[in-house]
C-alpha positions as CSV (number, residue, x, y, z in Angstrom):
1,X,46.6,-23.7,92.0
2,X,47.9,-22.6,95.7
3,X,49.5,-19.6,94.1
4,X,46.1,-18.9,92.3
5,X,44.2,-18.9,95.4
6,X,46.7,-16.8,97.4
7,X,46.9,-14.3,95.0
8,X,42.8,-14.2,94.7
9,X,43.3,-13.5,98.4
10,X,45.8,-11.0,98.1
11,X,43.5,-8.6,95.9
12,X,40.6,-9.5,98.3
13,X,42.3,-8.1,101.4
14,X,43.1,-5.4,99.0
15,X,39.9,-4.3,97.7
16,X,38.7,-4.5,101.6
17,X,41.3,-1.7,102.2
18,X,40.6,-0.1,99.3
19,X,36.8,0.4,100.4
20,X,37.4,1.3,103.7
21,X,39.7,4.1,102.8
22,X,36.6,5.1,100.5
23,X,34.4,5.2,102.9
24,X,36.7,7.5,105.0
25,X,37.1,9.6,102.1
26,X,33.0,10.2,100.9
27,X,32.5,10.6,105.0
28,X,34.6,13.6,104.0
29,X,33.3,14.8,101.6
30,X,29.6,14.6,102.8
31,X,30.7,16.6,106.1
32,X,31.8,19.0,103.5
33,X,29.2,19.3,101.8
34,X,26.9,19.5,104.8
35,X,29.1,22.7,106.2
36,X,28.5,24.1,102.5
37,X,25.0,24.2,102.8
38,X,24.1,25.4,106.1
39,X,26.7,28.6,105.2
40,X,25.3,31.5,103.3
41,X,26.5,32.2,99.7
42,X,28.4,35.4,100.5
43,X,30.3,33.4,103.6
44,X,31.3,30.9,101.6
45,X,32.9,33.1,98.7
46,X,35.3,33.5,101.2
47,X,36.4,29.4,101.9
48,X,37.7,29.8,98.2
49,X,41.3,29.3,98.9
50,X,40.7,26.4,102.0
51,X,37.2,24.7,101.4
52,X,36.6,24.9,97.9
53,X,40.0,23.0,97.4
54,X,40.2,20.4,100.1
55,X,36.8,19.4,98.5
56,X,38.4,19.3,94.8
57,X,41.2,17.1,96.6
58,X,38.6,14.7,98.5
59,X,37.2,14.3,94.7
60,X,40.3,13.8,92.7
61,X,40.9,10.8,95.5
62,X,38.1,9.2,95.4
63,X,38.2,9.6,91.6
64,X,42.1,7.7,92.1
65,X,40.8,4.5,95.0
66,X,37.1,3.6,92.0
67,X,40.1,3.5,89.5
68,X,42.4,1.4,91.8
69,X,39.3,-0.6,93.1
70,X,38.2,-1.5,88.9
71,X,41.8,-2.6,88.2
72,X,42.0,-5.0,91.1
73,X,38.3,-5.7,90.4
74,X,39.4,-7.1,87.1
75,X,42.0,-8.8,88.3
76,X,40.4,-10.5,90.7
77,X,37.6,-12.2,87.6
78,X,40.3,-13.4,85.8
79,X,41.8,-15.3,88.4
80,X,38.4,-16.6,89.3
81,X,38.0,-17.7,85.9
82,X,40.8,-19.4,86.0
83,X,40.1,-21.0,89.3
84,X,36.9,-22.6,88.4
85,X,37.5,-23.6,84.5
86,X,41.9,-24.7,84.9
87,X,41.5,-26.3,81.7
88,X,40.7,-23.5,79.6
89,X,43.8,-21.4,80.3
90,X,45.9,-24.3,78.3
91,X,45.1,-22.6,74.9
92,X,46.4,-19.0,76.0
93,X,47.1,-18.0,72.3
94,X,45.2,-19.9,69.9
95,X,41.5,-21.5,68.9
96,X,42.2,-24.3,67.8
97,X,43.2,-25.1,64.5
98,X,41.1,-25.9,61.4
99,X,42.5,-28.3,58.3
100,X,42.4,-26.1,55.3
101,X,40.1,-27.8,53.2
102,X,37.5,-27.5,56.1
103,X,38.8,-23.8,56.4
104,X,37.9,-22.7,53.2
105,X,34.3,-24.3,53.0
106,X,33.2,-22.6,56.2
107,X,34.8,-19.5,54.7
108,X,32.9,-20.1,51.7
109,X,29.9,-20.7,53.9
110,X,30.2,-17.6,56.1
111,X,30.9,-14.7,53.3
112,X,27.7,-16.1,51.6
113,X,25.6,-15.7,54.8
114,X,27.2,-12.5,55.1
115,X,26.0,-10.7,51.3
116,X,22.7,-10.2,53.0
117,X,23.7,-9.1,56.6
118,X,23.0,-5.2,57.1
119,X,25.5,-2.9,56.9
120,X,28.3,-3.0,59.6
121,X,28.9,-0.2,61.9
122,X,31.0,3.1,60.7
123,X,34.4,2.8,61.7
124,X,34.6,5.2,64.8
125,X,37.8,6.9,66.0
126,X,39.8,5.1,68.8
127,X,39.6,7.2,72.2
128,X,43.1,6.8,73.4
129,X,41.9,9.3,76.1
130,X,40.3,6.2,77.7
131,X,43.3,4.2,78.7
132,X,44.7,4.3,82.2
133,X,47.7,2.7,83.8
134,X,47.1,-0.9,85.1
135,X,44.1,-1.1,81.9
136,X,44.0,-4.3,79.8
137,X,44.0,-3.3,76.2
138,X,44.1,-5.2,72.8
139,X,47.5,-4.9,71.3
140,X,49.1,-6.2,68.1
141,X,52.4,-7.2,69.0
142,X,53.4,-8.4,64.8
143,X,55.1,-5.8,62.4
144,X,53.2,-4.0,60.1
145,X,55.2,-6.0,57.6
146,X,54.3,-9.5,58.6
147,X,51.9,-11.8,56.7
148,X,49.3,-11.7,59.7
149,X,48.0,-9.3,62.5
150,X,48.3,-11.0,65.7
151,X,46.4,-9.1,68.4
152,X,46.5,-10.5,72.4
153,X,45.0,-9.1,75.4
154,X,47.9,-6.6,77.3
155,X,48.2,-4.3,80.6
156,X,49.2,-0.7,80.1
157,X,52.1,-0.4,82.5
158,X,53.2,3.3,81.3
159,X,52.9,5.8,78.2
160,X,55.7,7.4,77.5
161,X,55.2,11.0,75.8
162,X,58.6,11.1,74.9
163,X,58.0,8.4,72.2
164,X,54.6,8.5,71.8
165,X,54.5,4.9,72.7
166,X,52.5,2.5,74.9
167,X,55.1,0.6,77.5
168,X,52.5,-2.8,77.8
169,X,53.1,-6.2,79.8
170,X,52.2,-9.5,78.4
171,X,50.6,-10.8,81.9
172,X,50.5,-14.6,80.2
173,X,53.3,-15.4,77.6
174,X,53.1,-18.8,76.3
175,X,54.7,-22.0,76.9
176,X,57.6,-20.9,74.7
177,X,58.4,-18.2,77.0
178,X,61.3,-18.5,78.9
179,X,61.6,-15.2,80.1
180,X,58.1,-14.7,82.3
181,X,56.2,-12.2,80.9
182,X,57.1,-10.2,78.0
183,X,56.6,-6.5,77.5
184,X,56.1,-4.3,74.3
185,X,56.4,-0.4,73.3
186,X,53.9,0.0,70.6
187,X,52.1,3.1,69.4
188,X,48.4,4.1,69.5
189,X,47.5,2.6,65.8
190,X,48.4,-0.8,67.5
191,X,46.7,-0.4,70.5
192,X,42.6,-0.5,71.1
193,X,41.0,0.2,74.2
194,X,38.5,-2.1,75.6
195,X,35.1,-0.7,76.7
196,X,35.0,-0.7,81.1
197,X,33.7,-3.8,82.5
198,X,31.4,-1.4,85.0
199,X,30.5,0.6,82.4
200,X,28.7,-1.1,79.5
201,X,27.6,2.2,78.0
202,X,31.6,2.9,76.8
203,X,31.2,-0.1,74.3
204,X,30.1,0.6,70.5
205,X,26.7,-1.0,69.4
206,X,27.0,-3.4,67.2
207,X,24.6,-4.8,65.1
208,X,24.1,-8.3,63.4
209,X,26.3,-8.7,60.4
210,X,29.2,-6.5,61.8
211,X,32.9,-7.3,61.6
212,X,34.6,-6.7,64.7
213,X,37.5,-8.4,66.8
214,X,37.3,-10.2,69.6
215,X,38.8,-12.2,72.6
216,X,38.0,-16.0,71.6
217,X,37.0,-18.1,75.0
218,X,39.0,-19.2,77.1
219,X,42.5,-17.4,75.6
220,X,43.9,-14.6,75.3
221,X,44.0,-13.6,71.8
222,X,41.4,-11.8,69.8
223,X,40.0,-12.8,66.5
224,X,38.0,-11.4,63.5
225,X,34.0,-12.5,63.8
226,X,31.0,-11.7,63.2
227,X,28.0,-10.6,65.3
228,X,25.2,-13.1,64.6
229,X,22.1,-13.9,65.9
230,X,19.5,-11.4,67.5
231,X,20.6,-8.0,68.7
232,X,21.1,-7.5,72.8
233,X,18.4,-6.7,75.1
234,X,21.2,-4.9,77.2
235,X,24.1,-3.3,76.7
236,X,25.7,-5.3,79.5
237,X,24.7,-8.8,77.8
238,X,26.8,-11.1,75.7
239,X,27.6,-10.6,71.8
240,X,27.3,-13.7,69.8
241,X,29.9,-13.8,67.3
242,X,30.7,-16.1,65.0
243,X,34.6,-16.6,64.7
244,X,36.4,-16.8,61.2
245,X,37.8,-20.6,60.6
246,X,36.1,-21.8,64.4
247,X,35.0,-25.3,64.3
248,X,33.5,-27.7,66.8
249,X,32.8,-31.4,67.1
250,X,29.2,-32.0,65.9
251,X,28.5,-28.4,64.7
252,X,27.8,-27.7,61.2
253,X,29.2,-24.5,60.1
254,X,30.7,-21.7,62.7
255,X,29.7,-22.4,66.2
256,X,28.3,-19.4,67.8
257,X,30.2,-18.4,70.8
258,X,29.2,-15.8,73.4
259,X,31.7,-12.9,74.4
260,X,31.2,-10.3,77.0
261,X,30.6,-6.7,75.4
262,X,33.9,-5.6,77.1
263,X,35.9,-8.4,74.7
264,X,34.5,-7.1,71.8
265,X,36.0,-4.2,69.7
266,X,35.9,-2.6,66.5
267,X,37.4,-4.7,63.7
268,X,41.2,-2.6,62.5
269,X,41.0,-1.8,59.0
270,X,42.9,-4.0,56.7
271,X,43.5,-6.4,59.5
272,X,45.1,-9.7,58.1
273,X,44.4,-13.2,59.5
């Protein structure tokens, strides 16, 4: 818990800087811009090879400390979230499990509900242009051979153009790991951006009755559901999904369980669970 808090504190002090240096930097720009427009036109033609690109260089900076800032931003809500609920980081890869009798009724249960949803959202190309070092992504870290996809919540640490490959870190391996945290190279196909928690308009829309896959609370693995329920007011509200094989004490059926909209991404095709 001490280390928890300290690093919380860490990324505070961090973000402070971060602003501060912000600030500096849009002071600069806005004295720029300022000179701009008390010069005439055909005076400033001629600050094309000093003005014109300190200006582009304030930009690209400021464009570099909000990317910075949103990384530790992030950070800083997942260790929150693990401050103030410590007991649901114990199941880091796995909702709990179902007997299989019980597993195949609510199966049962769900595709039957599901014959008269509406028709799920088109499958929509991933935008791989999206992803940025430090990002966390949805990965599938199993073979394309094995018997089921298993998809967990990564950071990008580099891409390598050489091999066309994503290098990723595992920020919280299991119990089983001895090693800390493990990393991966995997290619685009197993690799799906989440939409930007400040930006709510980079998620799809998806409507009631659509497949998708999702971070299941309180881990970090992601799951096939189903959107159910009525449709969000906002694009920055909760989906209610409903997770294949969930269960919960005193719940008939699949319990419906909010996710944020940046959890939430389009179902794979022929994904296996």
């Amino acid at each position: 818990m001490a280390a928890a808090v300290e690093a919380a504190n860490q990324n505070l002090k961090e973000l402070d800087r971060l602003r501060k240096e912000q600030d500096i930097i849009i002071r600069k720009i806005n004295k720029i811009h300022e000179r701009l427009s008390q010069t005439p036109p055909e005076t400033a033609e001629r600050y094309a090879e000093k003005l014109w690109i300190k200006l582009k260089g304030c930009y690209l900076e400021a464009k570099s400390l909000a990317e910075k800032e949103e990384s530790i931003s992030s950070q800083c809500i997942t260790q929150l979230d693990t401050l103030i609920t410590p007991a649901q980081t114990a199941p880091h890869r796995r909702k709990p499990d179902v007997p299989e009798q019980k597993r195949k009724r609510m199966k049962a249960d769900a595709e039957s509900s599901r014959l008269n949803s509406p028709a799920v959202l088109p499958r929509m190309p991933v935008d791989y242009s999206s992803i940025s070092v430090e990002d966390q992504v949805a990965a599938r870290v199993t073979s394309m051979d094995a018997d089921k996809d298993e998809w967990i919540v990564v950071k990008v640490i580099r891409f390598d153009r050489d091999t066309n490959k994503y290098e990723v870190i595992d920020e919280e391996p299991g119990d089983d790991e001895e090693n800390g945290q493990r990393k991966y190279k995997l290619p685009p196909p197993c690799i799906i951006p989440f939409p930007k928690r400040t930006d709510p308009s980079t998620a799809l829309d998806f409507g009631t009755g659509s497949q998708v896959l999702a971070v299941y609370p309180g881990t970090t693995a992601l799951y096939k559901a189903t959107v159910v329920g009525p449709h969000r007011k906002k694009k920055s509200d909760d989906y209610i999904l409903e997770f294949d094989d969930d269960e919960e004490d005193g719940v008939a059926g699949l319990p419906k369980r909010p996710v944020p909209f940046y959890h939430v991404v389009q179902l794979p095709e022929g994904h296996r669970q």
